[in-house]
MMTF fields as JSON, N, C-alpha, C and O atoms, coordinates in Angstrom:
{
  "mmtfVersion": "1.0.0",
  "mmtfProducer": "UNKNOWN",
  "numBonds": 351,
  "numAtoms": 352,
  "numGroups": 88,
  "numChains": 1,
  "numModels": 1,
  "chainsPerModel": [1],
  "groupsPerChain": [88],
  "chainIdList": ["A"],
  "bondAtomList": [4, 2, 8, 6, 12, 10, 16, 14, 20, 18, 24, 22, 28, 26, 32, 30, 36, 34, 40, 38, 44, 42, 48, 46, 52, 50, 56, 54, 60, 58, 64, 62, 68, 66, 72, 70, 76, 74, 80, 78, 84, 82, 88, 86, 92, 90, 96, 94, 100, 98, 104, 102, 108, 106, 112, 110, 116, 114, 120, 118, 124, 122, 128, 126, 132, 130, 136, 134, 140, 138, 144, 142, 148, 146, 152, 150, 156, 154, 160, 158, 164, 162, 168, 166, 172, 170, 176, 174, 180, 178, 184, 182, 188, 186, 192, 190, 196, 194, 200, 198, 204, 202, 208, 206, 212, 210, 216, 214, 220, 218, 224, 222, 228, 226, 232, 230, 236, 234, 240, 238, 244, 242, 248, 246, 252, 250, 256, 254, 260, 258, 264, 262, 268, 266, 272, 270, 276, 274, 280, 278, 284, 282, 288, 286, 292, 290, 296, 294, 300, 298, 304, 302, 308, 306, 312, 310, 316, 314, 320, 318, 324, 322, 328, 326, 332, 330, 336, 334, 340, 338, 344, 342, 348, 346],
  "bondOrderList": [1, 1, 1, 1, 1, 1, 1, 1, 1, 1, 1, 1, 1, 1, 1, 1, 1, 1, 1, 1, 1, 1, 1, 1, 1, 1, 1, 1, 1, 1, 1, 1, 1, 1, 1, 1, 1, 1, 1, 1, 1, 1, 1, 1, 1, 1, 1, 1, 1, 1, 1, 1, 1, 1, 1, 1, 1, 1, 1, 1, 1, 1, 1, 1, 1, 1, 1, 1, 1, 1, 1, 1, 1, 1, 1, 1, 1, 1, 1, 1, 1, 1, 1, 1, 1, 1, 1],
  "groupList": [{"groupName": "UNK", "atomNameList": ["N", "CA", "C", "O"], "elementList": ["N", "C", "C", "O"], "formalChargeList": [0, 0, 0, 0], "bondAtomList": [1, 0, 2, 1, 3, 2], "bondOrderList": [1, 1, 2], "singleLetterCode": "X", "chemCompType": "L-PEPTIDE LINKING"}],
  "groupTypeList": [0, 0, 0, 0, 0, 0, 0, 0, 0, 0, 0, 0, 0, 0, 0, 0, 0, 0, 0, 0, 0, 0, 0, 0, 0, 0, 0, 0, 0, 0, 0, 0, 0, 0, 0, 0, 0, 0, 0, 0, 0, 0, 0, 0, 0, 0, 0, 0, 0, 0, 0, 0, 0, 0, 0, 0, 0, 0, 0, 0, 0, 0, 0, 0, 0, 0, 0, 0, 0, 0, 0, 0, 0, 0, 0, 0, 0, 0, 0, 0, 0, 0, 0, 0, 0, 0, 0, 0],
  "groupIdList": [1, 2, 3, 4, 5, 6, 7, 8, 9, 10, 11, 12, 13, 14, 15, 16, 17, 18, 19, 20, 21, 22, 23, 24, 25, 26, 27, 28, 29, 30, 31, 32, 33, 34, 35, 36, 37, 38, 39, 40, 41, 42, 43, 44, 45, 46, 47, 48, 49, 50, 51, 52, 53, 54, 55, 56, 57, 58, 59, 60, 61, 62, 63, 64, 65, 66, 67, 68, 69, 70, 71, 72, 73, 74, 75, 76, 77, 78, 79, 80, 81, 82, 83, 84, 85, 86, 87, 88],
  "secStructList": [7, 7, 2, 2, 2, 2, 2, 2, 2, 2, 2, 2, 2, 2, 2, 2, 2, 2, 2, 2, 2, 2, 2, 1, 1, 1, 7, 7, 3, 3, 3, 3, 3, 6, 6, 3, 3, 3, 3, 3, 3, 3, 3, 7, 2, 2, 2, 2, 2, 2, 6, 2, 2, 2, 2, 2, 2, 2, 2, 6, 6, 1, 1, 3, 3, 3, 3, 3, 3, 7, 1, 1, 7, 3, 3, 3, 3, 3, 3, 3, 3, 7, 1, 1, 7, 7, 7, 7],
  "xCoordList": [0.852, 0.0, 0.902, 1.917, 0.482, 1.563, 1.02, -0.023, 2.23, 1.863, 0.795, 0.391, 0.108, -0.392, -2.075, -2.997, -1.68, -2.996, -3.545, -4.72, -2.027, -2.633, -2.927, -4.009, -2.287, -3.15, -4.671, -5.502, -4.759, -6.475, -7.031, -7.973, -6.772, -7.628, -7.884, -8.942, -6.383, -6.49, -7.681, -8.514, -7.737, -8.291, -10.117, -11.031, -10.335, -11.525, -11.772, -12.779, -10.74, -11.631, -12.215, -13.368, -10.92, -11.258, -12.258, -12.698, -12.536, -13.873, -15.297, -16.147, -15.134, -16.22, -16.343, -17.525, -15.379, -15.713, -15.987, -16.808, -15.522, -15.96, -17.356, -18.239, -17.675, -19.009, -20.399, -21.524, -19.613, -20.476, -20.651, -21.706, -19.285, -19.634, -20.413, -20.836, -20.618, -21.425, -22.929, -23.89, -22.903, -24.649, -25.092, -26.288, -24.284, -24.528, -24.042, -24.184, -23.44, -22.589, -21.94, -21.806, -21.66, -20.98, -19.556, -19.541, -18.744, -17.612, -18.388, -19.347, -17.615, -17.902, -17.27, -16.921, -17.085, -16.36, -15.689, -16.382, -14.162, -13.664, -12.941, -12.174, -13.109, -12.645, -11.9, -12.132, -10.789, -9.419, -10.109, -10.582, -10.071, -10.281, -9.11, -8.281, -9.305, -7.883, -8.84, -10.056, -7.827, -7.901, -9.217, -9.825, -9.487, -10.218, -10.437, -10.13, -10.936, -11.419, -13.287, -13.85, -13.792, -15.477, -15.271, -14.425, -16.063, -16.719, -18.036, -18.68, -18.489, -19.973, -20.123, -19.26, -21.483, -22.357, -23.729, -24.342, -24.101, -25.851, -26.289, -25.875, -27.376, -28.198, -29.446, -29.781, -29.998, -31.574, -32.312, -31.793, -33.327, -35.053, -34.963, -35.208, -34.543, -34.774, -34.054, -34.343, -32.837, -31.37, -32.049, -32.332, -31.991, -32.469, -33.823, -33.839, -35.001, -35.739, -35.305, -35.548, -34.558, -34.802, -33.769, -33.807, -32.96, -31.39, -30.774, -29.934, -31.479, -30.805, -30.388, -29.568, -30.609, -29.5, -28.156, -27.201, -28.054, -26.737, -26.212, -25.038, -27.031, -26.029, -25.466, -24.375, -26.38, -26.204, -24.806, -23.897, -24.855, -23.366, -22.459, -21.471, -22.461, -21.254, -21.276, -20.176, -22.158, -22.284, -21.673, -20.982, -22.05, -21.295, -19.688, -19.127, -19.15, -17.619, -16.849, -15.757, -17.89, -17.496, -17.282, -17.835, -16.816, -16.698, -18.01, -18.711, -18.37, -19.827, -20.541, -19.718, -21.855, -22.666, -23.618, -23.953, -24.205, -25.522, -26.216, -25.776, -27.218, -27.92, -28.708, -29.839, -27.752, -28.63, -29.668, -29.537, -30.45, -30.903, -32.147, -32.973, -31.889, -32.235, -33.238, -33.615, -33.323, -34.492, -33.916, -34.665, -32.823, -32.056, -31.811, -31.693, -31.686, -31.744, -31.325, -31.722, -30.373, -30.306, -28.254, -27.681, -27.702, -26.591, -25.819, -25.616, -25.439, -24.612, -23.959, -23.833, -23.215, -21.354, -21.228, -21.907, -19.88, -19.411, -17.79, -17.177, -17.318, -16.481, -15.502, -15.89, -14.359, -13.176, -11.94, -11.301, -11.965, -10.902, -9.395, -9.185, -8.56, -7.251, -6.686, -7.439, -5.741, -4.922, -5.063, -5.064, -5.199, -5.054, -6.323, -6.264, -7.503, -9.172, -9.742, -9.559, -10.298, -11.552, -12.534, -12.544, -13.355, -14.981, -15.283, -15.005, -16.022, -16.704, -17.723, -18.148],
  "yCoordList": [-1.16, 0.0, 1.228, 1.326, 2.069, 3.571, 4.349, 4.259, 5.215, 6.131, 7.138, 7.737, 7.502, 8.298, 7.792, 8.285, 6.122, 5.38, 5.09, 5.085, 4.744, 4.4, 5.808, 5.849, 6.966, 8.226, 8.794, 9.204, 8.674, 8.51, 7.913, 8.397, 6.315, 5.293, 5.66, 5.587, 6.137, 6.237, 7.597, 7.429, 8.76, 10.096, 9.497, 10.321, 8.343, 8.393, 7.351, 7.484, 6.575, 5.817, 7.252, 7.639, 7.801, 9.214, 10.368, 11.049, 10.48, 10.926, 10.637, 11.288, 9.071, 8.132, 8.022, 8.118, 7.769, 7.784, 8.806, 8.692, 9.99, 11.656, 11.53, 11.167, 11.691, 11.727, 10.634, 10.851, 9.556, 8.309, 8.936, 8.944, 9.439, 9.893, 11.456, 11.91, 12.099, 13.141, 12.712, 13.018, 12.008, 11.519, 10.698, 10.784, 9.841, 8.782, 9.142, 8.453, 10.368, 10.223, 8.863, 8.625, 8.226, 7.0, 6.453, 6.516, 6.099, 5.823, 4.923, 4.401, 4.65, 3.449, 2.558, 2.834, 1.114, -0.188, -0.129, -0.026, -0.151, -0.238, -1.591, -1.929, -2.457, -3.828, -4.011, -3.604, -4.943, -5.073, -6.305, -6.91, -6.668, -7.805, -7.758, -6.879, -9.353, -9.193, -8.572, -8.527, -8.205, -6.771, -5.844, -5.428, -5.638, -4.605, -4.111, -4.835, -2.948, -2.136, -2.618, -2.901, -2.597, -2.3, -1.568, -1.598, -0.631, 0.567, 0.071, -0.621, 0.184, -0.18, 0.904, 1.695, 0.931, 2.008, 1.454, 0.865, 1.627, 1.452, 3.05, 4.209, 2.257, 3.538, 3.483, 2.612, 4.946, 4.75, 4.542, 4.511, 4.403, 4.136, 5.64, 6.081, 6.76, 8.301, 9.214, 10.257, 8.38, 8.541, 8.061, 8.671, 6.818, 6.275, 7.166, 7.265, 7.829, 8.776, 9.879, 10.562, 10.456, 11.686, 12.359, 13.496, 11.601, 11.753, 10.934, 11.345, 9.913, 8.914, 9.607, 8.911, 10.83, 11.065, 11.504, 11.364, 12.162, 12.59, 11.147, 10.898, 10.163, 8.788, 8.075, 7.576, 7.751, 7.295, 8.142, 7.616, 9.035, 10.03, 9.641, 10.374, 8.891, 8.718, 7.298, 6.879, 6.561, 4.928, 4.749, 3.793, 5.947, 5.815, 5.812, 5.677, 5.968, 6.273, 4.74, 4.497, 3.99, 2.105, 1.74, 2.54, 1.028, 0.104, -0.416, -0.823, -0.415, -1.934, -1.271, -0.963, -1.076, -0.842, -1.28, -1.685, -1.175, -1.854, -1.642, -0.638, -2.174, -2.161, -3.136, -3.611, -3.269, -4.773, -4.491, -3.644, -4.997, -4.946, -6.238, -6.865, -6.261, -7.561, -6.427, -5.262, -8.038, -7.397, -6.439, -5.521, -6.401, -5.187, -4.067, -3.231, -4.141, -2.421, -2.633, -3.545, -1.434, -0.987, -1.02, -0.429, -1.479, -1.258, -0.923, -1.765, 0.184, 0.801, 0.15, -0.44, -0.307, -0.565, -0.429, -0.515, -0.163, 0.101, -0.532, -0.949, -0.524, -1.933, -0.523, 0.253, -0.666, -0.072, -1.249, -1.858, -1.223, -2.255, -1.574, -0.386, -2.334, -2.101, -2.331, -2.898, -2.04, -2.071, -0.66, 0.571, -2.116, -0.251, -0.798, -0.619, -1.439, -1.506, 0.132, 0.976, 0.089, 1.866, 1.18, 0.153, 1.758, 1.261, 1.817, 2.922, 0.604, 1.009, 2.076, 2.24],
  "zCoordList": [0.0, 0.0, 0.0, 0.689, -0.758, -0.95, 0.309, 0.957, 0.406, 1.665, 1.451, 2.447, -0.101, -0.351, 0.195, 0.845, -0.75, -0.246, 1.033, 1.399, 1.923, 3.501, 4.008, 4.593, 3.956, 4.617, 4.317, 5.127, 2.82, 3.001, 3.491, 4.119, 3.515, 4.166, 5.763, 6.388, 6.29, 7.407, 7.615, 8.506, 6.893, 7.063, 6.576, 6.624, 6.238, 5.471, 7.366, 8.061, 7.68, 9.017, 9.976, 10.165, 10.447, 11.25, 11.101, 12.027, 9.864, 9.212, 9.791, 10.399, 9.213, 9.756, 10.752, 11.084, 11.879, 13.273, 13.834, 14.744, 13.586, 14.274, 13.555, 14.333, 12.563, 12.387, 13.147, 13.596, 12.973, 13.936, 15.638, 16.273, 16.129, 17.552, 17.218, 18.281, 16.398, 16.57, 16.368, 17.074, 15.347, 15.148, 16.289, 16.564, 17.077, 18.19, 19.647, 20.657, 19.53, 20.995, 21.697, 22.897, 20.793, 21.159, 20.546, 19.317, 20.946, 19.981, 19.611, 20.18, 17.95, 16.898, 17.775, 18.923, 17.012, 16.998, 16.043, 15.031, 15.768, 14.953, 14.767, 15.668, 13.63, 14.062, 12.498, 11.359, 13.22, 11.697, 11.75, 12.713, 10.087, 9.218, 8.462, 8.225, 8.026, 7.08, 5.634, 5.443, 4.897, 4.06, 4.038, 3.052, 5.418, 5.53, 7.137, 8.084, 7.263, 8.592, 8.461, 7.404, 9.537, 10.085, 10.737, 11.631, 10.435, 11.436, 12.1, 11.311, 13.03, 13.75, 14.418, 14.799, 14.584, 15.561, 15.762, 14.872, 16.741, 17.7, 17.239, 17.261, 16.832, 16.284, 17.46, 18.263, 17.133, 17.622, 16.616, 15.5, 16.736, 15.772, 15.606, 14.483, 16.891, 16.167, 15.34, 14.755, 15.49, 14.954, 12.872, 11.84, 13.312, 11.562, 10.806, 9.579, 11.706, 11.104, 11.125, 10.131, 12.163, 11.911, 11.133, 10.663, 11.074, 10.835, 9.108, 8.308, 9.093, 7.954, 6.837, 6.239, 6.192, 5.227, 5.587, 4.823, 7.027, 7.463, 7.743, 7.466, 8.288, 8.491, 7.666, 7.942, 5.858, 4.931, 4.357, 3.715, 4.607, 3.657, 4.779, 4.8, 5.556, 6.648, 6.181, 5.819, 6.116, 5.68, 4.42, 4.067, 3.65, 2.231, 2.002, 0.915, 3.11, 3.111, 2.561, 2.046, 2.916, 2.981, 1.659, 0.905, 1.197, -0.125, 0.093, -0.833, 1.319, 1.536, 3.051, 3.913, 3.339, 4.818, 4.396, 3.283, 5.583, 5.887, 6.967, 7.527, 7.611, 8.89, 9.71, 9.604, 10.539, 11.503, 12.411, 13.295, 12.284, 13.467, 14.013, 13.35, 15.186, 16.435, 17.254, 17.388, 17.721, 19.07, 19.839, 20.174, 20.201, 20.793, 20.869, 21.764, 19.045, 18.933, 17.164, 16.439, 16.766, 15.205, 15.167, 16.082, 14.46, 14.027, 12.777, 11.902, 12.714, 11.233, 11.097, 12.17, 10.273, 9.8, 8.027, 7.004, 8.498, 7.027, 6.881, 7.864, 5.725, 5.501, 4.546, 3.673, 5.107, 4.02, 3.96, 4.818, 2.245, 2.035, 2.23, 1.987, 2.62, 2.251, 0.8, 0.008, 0.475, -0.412, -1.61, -1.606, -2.808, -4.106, -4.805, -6.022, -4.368, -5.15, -4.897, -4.02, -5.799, -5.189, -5.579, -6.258, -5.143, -5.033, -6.454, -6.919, -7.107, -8.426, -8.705, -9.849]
}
């Protein structure tokens, strides 16, 4: 990975996570995969209405997101690959 490439990657996780703790007041989960980062966040039900286009432009940062959710509650994540792929 070039140094040019790992400092975005790194500036696009830090992005995502300042924005995740402003919409959630919560730190994300940030979890290493092999060739890739997850970002996670617990959402609210008021967070996903009242809010979901400011969350989706933060979800969009991912090669790949989505949204779980269980009896528990609602979860964001978003998936950035490593290396030299860009998202199509």
């Amino acid at each position: 990975m070039s140094v040019k490439r790992d400092n975005r990657h790194t500036v696009t996780i830090h992005a995502a996570t300042t924005q995740l703790i402003v919409l959630t007041g919560q730190r994300p989960r940030v979890i290493d995969e092999p060739g890739a980062v997850r970002i996670e966040a617990d959402v609210t039900e008021d967070l996903l209405t009242r809010h979901w286009p400011r969350l989706h432009a933060v979800l969009d940062l991912g090669v790949a997101f989505g949204l779980r959710t269980t009896a528990t509650g609602h979860t964001a994540w978003l998936r950035l690959d490593r290396g030299e792929k860009t998202r199509p």
